[in-house]
C-alpha positions, 0 to 999 in steps of 0.5 A: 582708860576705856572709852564708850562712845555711846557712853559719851554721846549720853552723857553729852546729851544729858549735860546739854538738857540740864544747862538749859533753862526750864522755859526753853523746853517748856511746851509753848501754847500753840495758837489755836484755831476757831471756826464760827458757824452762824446760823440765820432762821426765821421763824420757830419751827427753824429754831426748833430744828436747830436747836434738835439737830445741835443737841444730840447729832452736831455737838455729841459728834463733835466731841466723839471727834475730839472737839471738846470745846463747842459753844453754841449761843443765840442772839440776846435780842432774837425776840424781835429780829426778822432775821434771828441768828445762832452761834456755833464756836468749835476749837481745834489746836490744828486747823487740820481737825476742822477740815477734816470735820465734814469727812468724819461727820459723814462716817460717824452712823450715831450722828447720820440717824440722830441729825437725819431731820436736819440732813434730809431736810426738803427744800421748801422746809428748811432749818435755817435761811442762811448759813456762814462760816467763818475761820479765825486764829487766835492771837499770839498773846491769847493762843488758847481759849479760856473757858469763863468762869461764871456763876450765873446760870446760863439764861442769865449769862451775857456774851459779847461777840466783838468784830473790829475791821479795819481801813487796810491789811497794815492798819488791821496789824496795828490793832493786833499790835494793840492787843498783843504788844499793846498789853490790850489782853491785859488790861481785859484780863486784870478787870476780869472781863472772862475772855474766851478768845482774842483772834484774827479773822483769816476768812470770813465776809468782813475783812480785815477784821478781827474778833473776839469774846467776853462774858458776864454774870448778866447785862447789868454786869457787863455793863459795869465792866465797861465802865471800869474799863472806860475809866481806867488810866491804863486804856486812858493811855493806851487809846491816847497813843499816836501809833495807835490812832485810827486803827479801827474803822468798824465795830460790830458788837452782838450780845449772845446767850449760851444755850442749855447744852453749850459746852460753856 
């Protein structure tokens, strides 16, 4: 009988692909990477500049770059904080693509005339007071965000941004572990707390820390689901654990409200 090599090595590759089990060549989510741009202004006319250059220079250009997923959201209590404050939360499956972000704003022409007030803003009247960035990645147990599914409209909706630091670097891991191995994540998901994103801080001014967001139809809402979530014998149990004692030293939480052209 005649042999083929080629026929053989084929025929191997094909036996090999069909012994093994369907998870192993299953695409495994990879975790992605957010960036929050939080924006302090001060005053109306800062607002108004913000809100002009978001809408139809930054958030069109994003997309055009394949950022998809941006939300921008504003401070619930702004109406009475000196020092207002706005969100920006882009998502990229690369941190390369966040990168590379500023490069491609500066070749994109649409975005150069659209977004000319805010780019060429004179120092003594300018968009915003203060400008920070932060750079997060989502957790092994959370590695893509989810887009909440609401029914409210967006001037109802209530979204809590949570920032959990930590004494050390070995204590920050418990509370990931927490999270992750701890099933945390899942005790959020099954009381349908419309989580977009659980992550790690890898750069930011608060560290360590990490961060994460939920939504509600509205406040009264929000306030339900924590009282569900404070009573039930699953996080009773969890929060009980020893190895998990002591694991945050600070909390910092910021009820947010998506504006009209958010993506979500």
């Amino acid at each position: 009988m005649r042999r083929y090599p080629g026929f053989c090595c084929i025929a191997m590759m094909m036996a090999v692909v069909l012994l093994c089990p369907l998870h192993s060549i299953a695409r495994k989510p990879v975790r992605e990477f957010y960036q929050l741009t939080v924006y302090h202004f001060k005053d109306a006319r800062q607002e108004k500049m913000l809100d002009h250059y978001l809408e139809h220079a930054l958030l069109p250009a994003l997309h055009r770059a394949g950022i998809t997923k941006a939300g921008v959201f504003k401070n619930i209590a702004n109406d009475t904080l000196s020092d207002k404050t706005l969100y920006i939360l882009v998502a990229a499956r690369e941190l390369e693509r966040i990168i590379l972000i500023p490069d491609k704003l500066k070749k994109d022409t649409a975005y150069q005339s659209a977004g000319s007030q805010y780019i060429n803003a004179v120092y003594n009247d300018p968009p915003y007071s203060r400008m920070e960035t932060l750079l997060l990645r989502a957790f092994t147990k959370a590695p893509e965000m989810q887009l909440p599914v609401l029914k409210a409209p967006k001037e109802e909706r209530v979204y809590e941004l949570r920032s959990y630091e930590s004494a050390s670097e070995k204590i920050f891991q418990n509370k990931v572990h927490m999270f992750n191995e701890g099933d945390e994540i899942g005790l959020f998901k099954r009381l349908n707390f419309n989580a977009v994103f659980y992550s790690e801080v890898i750069a930011g001014g608060k560290m360590p820390n990490l961060m994460y967001m939920t939504c509600f139809e509205s406040m009264a809402d929000r306030n339900a689901h924590w009282k569900a979530f404070g009573s039930d014998p699953a996080w009773k149990k969890l929060s009980s654990m020893p190895e998990y004692k002591n694991n945050v030293s600070h909390i910092d939480i910021t009820f947010l409200r998506p504006v009209s052209y958010s993506d979500y």
